[in-house]
N, C-alpha and C positions, 0 to 999 in steps of 0.2 A: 504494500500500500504506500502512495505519495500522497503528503499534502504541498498542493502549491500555493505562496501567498504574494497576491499583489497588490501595492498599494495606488491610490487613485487619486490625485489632488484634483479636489472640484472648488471652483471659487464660490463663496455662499449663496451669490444669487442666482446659482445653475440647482442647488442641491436639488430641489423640487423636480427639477424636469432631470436629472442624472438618476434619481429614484425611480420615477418614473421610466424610463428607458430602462434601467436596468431591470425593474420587477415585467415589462411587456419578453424583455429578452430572454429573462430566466429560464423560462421551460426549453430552450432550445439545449442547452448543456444538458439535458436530464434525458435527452435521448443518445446521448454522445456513448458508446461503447467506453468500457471500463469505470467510465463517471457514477461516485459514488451517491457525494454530497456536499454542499457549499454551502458559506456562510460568507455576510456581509457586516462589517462594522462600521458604524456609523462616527465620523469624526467629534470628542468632545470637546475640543478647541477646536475654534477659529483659527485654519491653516492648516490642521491635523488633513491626513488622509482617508478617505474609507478605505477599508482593508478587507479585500475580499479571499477568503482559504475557499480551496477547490481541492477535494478529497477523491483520490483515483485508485483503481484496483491495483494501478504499475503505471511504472515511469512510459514506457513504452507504448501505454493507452493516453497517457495523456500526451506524447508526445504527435502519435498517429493522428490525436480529436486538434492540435495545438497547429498543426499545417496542413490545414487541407486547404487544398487547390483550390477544390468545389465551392467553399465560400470566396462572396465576394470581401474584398478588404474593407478592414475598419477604416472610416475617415480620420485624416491627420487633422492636426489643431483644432481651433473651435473651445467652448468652454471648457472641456476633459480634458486632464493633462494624464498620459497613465506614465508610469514611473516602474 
């Protein structure tokens, strides 16, 4: 089992629509082969990050679900900065 953790700098007045994007997005990881389960942390300072852990069967499922061709790319810049 791997947990991966990445953190997320959103600037305050994105938080609302970053929540939103990411709770429409969620379900799509929950079909990803070897994906267990994730968890989202919510920043408690101003400037802190959200921290999201993704829990996988193997490094190697998460590697397969982490490049796939088949998705189109995330958009660069814009209010999300990921880290």
């Amino acid at each position: 089992m791997i947990t991966v953790a990445n953190r997320l700098y959103v600037k305050p007045e994105y938080a609302d629509a970053f929540e939103k994007v990411f709770r429409e997005r969620a379900g799509l990881v929950d079909k990803m082969d070897g994906f267990i389960s994730n968890q989202v942390l919510r920043p408690v300072n101003e400037g802190d990050p959200y921290v999201v852990f993704t829990i996988w069967n193997s490094r190697q499922d998460f590697l397969n679900d982490s490049s796939r061709p088949d998705l189109p790319p995330e958009p660069h810049g814009g209010p999300f900065n990921m880290h």
